[in-house]
Jmol script that loads the backbone (N, CA, C; Angstrom):
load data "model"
ATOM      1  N   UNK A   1     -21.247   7.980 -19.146  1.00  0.00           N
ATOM      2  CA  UNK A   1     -20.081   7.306 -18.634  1.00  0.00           C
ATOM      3  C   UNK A   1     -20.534   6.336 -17.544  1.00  0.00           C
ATOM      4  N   UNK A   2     -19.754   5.168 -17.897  1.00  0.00           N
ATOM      5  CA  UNK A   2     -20.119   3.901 -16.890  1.00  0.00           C
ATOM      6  C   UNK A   2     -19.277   4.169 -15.515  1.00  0.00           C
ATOM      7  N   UNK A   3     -19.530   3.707 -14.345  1.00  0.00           N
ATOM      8  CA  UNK A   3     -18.501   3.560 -13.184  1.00  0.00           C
ATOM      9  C   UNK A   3     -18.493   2.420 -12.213  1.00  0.00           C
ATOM     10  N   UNK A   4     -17.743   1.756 -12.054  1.00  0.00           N
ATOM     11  CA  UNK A   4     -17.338   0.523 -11.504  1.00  0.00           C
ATOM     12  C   UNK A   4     -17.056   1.525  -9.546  1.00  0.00           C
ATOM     13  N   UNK A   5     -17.722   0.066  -8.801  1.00  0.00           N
ATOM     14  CA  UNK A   5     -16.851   1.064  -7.493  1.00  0.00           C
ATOM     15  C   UNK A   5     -15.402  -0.037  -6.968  1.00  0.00           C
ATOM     16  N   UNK A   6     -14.784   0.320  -6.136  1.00  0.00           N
ATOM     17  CA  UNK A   6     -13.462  -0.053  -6.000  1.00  0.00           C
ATOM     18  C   UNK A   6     -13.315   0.020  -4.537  1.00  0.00           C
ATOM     19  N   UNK A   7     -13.269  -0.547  -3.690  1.00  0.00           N
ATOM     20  CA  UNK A   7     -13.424  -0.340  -2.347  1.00  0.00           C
ATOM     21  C   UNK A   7     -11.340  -0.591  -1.815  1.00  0.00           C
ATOM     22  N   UNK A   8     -10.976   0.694  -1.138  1.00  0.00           N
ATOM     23  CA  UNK A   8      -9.642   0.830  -0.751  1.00  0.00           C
ATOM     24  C   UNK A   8      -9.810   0.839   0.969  1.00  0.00           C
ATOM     25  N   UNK A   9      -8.923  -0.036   1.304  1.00  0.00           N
ATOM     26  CA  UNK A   9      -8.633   0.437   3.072  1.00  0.00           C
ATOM     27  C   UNK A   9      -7.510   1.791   3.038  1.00  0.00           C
ATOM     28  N   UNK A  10      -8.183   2.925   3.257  1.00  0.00           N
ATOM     29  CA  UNK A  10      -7.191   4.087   3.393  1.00  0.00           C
ATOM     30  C   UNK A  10      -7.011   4.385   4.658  1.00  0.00           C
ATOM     31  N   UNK A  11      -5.805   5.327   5.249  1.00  0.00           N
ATOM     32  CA  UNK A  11      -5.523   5.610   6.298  1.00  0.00           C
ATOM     33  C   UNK A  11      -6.313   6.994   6.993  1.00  0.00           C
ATOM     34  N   UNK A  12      -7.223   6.919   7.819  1.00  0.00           N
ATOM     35  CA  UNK A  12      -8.049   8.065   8.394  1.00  0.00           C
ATOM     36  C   UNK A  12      -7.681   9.378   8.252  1.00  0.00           C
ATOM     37  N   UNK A  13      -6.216   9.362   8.188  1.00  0.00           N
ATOM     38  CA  UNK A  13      -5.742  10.225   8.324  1.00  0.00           C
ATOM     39  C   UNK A  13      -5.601  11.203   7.126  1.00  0.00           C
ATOM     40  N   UNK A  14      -5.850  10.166   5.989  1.00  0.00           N
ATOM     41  CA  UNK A  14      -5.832  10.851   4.822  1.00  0.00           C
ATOM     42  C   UNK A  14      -6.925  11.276   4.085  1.00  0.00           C
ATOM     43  N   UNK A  15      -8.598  11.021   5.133  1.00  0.00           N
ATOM     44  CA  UNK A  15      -9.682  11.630   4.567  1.00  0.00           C
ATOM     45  C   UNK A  15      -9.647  12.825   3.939  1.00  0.00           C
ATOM     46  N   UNK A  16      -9.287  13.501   4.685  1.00  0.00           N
ATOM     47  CA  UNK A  16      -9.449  14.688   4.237  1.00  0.00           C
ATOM     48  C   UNK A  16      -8.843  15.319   2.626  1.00  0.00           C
ATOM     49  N   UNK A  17      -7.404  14.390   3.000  1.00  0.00           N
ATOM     50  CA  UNK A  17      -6.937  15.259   1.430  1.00  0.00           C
ATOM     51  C   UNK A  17      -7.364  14.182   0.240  1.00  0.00           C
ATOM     52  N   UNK A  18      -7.951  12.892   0.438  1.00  0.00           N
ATOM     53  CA  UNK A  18      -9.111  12.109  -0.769  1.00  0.00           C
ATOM     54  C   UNK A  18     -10.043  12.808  -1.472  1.00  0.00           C
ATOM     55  N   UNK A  19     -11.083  13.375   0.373  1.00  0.00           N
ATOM     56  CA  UNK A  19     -11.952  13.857  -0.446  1.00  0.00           C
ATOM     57  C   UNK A  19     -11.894  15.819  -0.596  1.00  0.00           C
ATOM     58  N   UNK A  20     -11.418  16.319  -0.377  1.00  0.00           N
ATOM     59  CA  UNK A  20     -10.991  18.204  -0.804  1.00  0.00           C
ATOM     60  C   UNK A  20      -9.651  18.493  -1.080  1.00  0.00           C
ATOM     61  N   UNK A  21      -8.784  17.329  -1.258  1.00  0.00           N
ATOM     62  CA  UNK A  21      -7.974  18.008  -2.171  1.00  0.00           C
ATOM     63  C   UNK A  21      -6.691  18.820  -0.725  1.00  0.00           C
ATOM     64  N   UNK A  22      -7.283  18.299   0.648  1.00  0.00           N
ATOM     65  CA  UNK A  22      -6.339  19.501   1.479  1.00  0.00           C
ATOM     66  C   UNK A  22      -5.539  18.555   2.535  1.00  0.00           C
ATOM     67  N   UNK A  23      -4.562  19.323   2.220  1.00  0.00           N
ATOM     68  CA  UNK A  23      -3.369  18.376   3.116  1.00  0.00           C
ATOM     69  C   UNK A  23      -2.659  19.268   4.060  1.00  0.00           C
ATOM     70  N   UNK A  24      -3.598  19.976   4.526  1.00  0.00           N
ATOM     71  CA  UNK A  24      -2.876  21.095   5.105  1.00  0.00           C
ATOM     72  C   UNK A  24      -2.218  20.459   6.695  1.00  0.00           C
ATOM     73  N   UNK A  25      -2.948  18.870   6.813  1.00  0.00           N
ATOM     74  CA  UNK A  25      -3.070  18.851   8.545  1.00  0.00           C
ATOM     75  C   UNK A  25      -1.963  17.722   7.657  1.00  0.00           C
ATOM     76  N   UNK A  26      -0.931  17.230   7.135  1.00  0.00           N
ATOM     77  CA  UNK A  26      -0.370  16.584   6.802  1.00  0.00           C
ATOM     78  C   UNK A  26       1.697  17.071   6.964  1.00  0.00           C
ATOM     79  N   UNK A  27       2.436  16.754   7.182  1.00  0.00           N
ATOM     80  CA  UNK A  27       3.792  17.213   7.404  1.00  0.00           C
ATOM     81  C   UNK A  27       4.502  16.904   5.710  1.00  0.00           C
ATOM     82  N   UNK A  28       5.588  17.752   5.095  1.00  0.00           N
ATOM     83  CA  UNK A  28       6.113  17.072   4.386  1.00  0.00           C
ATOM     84  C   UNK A  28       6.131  15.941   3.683  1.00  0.00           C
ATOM     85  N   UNK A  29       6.571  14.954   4.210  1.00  0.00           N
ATOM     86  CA  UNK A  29       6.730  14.201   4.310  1.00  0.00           C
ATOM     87  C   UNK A  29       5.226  12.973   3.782  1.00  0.00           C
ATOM     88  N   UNK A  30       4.409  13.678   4.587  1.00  0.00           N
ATOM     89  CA  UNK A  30       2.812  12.821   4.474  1.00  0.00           C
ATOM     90  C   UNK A  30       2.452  13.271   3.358  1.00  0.00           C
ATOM     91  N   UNK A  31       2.577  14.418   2.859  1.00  0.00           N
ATOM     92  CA  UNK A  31       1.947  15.015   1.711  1.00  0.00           C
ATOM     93  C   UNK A  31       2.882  14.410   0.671  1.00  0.00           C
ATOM     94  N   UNK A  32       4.025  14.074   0.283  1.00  0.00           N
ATOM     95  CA  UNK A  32       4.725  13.543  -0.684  1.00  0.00           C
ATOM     96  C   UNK A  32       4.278  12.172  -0.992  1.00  0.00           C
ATOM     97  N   UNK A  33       3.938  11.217  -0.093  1.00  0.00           N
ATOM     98  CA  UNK A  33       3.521  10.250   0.048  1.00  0.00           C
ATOM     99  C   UNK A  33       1.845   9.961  -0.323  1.00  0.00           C
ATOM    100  N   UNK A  34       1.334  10.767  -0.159  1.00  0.00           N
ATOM    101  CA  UNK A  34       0.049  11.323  -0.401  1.00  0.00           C
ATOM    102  C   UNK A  34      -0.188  11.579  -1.997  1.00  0.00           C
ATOM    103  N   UNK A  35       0.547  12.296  -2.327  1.00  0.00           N
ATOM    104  CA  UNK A  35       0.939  12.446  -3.646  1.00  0.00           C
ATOM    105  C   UNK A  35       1.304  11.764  -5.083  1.00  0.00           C
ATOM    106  N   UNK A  36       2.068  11.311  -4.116  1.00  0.00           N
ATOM    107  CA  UNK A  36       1.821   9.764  -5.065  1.00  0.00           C
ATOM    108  C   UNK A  36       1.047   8.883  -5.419  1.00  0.00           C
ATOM    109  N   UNK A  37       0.240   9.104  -4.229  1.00  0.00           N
ATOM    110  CA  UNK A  37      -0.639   7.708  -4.502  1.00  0.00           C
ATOM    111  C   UNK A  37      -1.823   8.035  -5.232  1.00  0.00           C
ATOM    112  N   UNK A  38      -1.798   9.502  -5.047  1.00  0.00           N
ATOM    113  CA  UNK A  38      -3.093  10.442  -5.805  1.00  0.00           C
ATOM    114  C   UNK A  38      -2.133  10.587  -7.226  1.00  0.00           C
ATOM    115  N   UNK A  39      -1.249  10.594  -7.683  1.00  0.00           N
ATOM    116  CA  UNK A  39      -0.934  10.348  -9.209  1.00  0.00           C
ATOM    117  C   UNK A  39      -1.064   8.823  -9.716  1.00  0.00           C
ATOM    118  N   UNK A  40      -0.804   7.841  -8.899  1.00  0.00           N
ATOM    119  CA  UNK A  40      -0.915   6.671  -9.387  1.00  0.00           C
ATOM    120  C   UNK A  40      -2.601   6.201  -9.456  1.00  0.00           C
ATOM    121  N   UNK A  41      -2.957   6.749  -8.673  1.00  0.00           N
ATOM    122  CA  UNK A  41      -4.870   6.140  -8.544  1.00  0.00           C
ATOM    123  C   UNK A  41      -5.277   7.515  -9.876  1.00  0.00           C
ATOM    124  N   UNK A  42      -4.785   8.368 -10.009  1.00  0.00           N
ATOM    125  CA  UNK A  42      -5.194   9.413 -11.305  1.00  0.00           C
ATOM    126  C   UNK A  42      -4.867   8.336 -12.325  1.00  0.00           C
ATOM    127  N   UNK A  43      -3.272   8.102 -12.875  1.00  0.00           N
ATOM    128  CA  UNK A  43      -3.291   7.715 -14.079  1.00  0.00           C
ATOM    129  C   UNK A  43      -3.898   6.458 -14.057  1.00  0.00           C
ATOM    130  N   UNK A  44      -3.862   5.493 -13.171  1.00  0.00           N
ATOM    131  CA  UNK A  44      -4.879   4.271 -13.488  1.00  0.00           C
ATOM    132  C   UNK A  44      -6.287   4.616 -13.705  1.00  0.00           C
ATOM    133  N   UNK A  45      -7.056   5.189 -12.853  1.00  0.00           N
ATOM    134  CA  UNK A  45      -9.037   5.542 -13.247  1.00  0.00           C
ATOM    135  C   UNK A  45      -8.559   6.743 -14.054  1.00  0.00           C
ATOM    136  N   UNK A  46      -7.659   7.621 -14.231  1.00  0.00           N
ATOM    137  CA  UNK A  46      -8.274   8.907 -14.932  1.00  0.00           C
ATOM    138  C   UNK A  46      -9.002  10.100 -13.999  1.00  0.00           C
ATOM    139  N   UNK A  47     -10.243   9.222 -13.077  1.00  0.00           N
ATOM    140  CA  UNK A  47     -10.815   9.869 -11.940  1.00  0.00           C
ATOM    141  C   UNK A  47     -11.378   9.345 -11.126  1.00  0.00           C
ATOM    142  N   UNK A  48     -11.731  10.124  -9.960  1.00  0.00           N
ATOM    143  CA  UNK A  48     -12.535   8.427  -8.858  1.00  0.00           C
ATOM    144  C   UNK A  48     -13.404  10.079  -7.924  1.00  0.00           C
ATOM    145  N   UNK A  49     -14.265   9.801  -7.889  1.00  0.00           N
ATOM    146  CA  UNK A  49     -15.707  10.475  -6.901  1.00  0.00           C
ATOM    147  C   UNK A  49     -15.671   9.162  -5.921  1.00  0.00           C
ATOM    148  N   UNK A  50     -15.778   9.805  -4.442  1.00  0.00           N
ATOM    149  CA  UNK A  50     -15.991   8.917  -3.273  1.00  0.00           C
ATOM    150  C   UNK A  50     -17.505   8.783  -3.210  1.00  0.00           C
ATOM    151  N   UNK A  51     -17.938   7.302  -3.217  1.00  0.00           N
ATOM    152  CA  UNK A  51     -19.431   6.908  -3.336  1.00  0.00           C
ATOM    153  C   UNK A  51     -19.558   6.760  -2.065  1.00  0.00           C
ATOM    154  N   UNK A  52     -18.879   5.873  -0.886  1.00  0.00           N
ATOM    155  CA  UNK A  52     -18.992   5.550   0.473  1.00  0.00           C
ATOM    156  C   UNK A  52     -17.896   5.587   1.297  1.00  0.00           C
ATOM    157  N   UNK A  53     -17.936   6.073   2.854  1.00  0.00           N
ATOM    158  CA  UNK A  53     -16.679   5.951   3.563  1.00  0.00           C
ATOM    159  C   UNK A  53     -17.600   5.147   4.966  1.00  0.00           C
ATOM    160  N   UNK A  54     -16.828   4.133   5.116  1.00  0.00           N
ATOM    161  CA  UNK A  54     -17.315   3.278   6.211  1.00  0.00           C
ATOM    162  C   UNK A  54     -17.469   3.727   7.630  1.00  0.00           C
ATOM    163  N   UNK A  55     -18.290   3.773   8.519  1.00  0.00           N
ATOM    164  CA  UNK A  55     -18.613   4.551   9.632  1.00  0.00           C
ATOM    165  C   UNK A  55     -17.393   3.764  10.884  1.00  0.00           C
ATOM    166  N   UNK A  56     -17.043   2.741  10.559  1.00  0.00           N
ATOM    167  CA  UNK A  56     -15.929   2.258  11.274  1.00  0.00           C
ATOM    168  C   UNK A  56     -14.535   1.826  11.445  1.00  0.00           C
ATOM    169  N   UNK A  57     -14.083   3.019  11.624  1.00  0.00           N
ATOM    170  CA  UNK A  57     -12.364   2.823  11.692  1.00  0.00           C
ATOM    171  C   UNK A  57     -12.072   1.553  12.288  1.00  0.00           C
ATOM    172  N   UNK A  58     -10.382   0.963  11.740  1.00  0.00           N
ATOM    173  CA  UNK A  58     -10.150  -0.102  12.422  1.00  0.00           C
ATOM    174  C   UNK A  58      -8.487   0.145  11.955  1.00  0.00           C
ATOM    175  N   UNK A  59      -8.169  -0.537  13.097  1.00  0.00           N
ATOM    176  CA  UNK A  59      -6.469  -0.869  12.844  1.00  0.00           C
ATOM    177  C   UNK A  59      -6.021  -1.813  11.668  1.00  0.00           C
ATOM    178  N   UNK A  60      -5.132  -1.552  11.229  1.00  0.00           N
ATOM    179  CA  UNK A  60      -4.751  -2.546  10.059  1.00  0.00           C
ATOM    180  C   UNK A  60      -2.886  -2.453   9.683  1.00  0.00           C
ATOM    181  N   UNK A  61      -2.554  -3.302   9.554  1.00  0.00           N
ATOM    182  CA  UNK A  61      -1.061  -3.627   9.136  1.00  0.00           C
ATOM    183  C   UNK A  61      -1.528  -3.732   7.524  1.00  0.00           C
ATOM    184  N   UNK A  62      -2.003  -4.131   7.131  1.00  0.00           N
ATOM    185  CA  UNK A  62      -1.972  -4.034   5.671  1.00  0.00           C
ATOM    186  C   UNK A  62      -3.015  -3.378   4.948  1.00  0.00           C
ATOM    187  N   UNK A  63      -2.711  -2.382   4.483  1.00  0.00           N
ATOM    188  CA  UNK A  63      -3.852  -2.043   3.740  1.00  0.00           C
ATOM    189  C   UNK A  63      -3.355  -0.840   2.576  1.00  0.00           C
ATOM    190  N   UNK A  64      -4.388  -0.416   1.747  1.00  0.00           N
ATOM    191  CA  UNK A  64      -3.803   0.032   0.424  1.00  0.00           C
ATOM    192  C   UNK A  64      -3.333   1.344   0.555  1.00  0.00           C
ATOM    193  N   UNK A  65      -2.698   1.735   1.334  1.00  0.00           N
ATOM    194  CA  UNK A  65      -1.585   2.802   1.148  1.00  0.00           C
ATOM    195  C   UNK A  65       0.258   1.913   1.588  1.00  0.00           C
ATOM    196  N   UNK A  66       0.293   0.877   1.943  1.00  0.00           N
ATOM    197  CA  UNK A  66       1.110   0.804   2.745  1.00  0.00           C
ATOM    198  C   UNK A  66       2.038   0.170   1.259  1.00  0.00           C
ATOM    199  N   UNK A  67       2.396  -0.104   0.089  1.00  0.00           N
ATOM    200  CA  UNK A  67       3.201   0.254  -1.011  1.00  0.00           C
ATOM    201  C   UNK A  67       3.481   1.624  -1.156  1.00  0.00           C
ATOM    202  N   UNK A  68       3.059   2.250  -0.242  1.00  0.00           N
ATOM    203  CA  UNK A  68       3.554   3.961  -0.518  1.00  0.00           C
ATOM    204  C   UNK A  68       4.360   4.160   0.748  1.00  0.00           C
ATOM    205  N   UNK A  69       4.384   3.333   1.781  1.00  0.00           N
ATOM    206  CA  UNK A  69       5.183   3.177   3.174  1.00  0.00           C
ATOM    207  C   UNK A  69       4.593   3.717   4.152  1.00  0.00           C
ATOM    208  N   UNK A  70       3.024   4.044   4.220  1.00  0.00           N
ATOM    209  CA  UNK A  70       2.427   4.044   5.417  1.00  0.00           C
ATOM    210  C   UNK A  70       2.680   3.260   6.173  1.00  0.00           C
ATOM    211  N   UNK A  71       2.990   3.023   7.511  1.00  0.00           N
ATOM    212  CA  UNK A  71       3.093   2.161   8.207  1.00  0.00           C
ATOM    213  C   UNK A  71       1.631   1.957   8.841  1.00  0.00           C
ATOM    214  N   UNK A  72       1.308   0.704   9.632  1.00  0.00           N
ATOM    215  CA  UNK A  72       0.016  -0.158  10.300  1.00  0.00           C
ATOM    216  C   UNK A  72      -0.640   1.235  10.835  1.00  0.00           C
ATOM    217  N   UNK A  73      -1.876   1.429  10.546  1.00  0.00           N
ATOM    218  CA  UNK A  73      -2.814   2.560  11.082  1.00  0.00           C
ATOM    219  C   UNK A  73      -4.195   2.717  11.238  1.00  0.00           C
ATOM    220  N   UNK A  74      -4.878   3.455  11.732  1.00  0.00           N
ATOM    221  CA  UNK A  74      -5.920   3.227  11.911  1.00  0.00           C
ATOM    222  C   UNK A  74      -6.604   3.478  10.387  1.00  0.00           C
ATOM    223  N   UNK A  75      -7.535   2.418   9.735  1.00  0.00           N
ATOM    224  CA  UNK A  75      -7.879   2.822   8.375  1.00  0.00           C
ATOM    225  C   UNK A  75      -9.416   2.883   8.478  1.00  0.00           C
ATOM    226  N   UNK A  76      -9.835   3.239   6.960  1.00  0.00           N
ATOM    227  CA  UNK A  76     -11.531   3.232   6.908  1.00  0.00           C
ATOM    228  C   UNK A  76     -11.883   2.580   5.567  1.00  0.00           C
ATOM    229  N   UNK A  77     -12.472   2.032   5.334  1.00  0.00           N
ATOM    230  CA  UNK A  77     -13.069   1.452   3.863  1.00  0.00           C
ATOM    231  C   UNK A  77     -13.645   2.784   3.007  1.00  0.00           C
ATOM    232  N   UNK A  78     -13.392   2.611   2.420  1.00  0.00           N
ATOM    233  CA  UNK A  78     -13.519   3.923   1.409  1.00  0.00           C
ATOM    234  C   UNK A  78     -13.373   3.483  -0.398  1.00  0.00           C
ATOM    235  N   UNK A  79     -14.914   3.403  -0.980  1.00  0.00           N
ATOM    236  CA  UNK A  79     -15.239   3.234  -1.759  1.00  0.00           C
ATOM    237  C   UNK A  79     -15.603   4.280  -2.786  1.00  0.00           C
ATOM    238  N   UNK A  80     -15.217   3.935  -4.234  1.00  0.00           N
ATOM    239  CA  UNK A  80     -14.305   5.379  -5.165  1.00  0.00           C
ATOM    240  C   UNK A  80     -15.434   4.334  -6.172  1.00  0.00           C
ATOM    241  N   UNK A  81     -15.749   5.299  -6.907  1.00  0.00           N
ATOM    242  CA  UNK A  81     -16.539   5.335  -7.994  1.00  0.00           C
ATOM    243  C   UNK A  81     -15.014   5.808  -9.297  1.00  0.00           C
ATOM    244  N   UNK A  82     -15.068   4.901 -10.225  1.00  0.00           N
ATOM    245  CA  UNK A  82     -13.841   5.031 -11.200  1.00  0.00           C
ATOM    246  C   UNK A  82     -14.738   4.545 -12.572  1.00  0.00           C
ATOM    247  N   UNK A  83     -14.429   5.603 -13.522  1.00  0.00           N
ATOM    248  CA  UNK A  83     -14.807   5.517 -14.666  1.00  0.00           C
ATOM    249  C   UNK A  83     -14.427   3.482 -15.459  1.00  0.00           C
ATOM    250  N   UNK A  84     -15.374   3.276 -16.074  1.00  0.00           N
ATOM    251  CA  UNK A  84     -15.127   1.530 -16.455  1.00  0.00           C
ATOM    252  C   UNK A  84     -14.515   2.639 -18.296  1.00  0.00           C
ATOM    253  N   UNK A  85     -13.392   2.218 -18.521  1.00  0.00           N
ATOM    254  CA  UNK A  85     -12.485   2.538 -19.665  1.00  0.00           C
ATOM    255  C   UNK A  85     -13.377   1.545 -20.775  1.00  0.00           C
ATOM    256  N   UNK A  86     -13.210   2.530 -22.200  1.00  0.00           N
ATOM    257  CA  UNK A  86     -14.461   1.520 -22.771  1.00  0.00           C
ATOM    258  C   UNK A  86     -12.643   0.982 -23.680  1.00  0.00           C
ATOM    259  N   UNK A  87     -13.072  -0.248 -24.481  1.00  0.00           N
ATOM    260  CA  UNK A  87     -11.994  -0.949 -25.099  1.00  0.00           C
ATOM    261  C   UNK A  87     -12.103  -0.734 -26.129  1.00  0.00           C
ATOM    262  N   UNK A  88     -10.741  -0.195 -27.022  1.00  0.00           N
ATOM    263  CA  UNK A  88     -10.761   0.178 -28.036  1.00  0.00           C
ATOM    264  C   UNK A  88     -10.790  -1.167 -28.903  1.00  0.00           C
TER     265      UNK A  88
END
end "model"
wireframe off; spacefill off
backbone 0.3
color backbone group
């Protein structure tokens, strides 16, 4: 299997449940939101393994959680290894 990488500005806050799956430090609310975005990044790759997470946080108003209504936060570059879909 081939893999393309995909580099996302995610919110720091959501390291944890990217890469183990745990949202325990998350409220309601964060975890629903969370959720989503982990079904929509599923059915688009299928799957994604984290290849790199950038050693430097930074503030950001836009970045790729905020169609899920994160508001401006501190984010990290975070690069996902995603299967390349072969064409039927």
């Amino acid at each position: 299997m081939q893999f393309e990488l995909l580099t996302l500005a995610l919110p720091t806050h959501w390291l944890t449940a990217v890469a183990y799956g745990d949202t325990s430090g998350m409220d309601d609310t964060e975890t629903g939101v969370f959720s989503r975005w982990l079904d929509d990044t599923t059915r688009e790759f299928g799957e994604y393994h984290i290849a790199e997470v950038s050693d430097d946080p930074y503030f950001a108003r836009y970045h790729d959680a905020a169609e899920y209504g994160v508001l401006a936060c501190d984010c990290v570059d975070v690069m996902l290894a995603v299967p390349i879909m072969a064409e039927a």
